[in-house]
N, C-alpha and C positions, 0 to 999 in steps of 0.2 A: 504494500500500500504506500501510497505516495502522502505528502505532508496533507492535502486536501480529503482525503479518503477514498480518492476514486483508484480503483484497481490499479497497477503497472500499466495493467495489459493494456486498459483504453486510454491511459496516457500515449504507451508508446503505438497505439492503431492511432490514433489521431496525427504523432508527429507522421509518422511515413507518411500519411494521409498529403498534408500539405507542407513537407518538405522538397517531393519528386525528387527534382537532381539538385537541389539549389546547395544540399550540405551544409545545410545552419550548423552552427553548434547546438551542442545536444543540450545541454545546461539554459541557454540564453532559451533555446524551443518546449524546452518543460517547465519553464518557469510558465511561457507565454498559455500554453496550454492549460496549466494549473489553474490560473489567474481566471483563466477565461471558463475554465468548468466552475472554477466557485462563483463566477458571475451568472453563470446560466443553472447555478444551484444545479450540476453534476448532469445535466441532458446535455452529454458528447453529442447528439442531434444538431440541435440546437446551435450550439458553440460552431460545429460545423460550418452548418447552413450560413452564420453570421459571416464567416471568415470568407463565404464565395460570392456574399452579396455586396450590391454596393451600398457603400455607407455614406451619408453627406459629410458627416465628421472629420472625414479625413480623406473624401471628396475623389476615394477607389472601393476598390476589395479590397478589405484588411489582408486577405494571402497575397494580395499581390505587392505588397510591401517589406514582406517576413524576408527578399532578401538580402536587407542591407540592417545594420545593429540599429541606426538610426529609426529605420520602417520597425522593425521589430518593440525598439522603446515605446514608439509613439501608438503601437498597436498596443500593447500591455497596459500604459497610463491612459488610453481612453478606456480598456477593459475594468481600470481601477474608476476612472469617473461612473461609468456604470454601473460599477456595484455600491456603490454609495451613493446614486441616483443624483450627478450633475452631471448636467447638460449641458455639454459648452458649444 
């Protein structure tokens, strides 16, 4: 079990998921992931679905950002505004 509670296993089926070839590091992609299952209170669905849709927030697809540290940061602290419900 990972520090959130959700299984390893759908930690690491999510990274593969929206990694493809890009080779995030591993650490900086399970933080993101984590972040974002406890934002979507543990529905890997859900977290999914956010990450292939477009968001105004940050004006793409939150995956299409995950490959640079910078896209990565700026995905994890809007996932942080959301779970504490600001809306920037």
């Amino acid at each position: 079990m990972n520090t959130n509670g959700a299984p390893e296993r759908i930690v690491n089926d999510i990274i593969e998921s929206i990694d493809g070839d890009h080779r995030m590091p591993s650490e900086s992609l399970k933080e993101l992931v984590e972040t974002g299952l406890l934002t979507f209170d543990g529905d890997a669905s859900s977290f999914v679905k956010w990450l292939h849709a477009y968001v105004p927030a940050v004006q793409n697809r939150p995956v299409d950002l995950l490959s640079s540290s910078v896209g990565r940061e700026r995905v994890i602290a809007l996932l942080a505004q959301m779970e504490f419900g600001i809306v920037g």
